[in-house]
N, C-alpha and C positions, 0 to 999 in steps of 0.2 A: 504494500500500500504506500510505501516513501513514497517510487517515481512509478503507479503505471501509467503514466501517458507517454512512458518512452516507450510504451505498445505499439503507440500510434503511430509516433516516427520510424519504428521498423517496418511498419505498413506502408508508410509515405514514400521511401525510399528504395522500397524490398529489397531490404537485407536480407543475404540467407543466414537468416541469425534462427534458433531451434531456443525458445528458454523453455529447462522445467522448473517448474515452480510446486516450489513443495511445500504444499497445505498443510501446515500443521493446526490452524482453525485460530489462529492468533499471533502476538507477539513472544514467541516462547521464550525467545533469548532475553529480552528485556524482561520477564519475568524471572528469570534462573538468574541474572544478574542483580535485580530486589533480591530477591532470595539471598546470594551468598554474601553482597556488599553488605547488605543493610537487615538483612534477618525480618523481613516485610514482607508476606502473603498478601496483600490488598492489591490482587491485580484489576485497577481500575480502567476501565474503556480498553483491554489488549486481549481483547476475544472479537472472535467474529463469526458470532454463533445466532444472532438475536436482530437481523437474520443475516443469515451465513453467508458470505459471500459466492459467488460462483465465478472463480477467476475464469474460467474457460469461457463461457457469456461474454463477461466483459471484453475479454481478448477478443473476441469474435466483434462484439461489438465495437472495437476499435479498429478493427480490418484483416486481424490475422485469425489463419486457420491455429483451427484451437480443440483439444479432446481433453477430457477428462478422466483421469484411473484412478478408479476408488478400489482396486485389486491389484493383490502383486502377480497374477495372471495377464493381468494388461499389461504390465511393464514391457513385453516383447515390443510394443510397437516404438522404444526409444530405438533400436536402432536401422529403421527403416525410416524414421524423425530426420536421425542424421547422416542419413544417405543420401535425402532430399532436401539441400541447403532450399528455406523459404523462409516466409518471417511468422512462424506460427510458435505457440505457447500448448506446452503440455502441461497441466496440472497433476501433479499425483497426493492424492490426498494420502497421510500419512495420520497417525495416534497423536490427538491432540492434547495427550496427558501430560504432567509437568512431569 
């Protein structure tokens, strides 16, 4: 969520850029980082559950082709992703537990 609209400009350009983007349903690292700096569970606004994002949509909605895998069955399709330089987003949704 920092930069996606450099979605867009991969679209604009067609870059054969391939991003996966791996959902883990939040900010995990800035949470694990409260956590060990400052010993602070109050993760405020670093979820995105309520409602979820769907980075694959969005992608699409800014111009690149875009899947989503919510199975590690799906994973096969990263390397025919990167056989075909284009400017698409793969999401793989991962365990959004701390």
């Amino acid at each position: 969520m920092y930069s996606i609209q450099a979605l867009w400009t991969a679209a604009h350009h067609k870059l054969p850029l391939t991003v996966v983007l791996v959902n883990n349903g939040g900010y995990r690292i800035i949470k694990q980082r409260l956590r060990a700096f400052h010993n602070d569970e109050r993760f405020i606004g670093m979820d995105f559950i309520d409602p979820p994002v769907d980075f694959a949509a969005v992608a699409r909605g800014l111009g690149l082709e875009a899947m989503r895998i919510d199975t590690p069955d799906g994973l096969g399709v990263l390397a025919e992703a990167f056989r075909n330089p284009a400017p698409k987003l793969i999401e793989v949704v991962v365990d959004r537990s701390l």
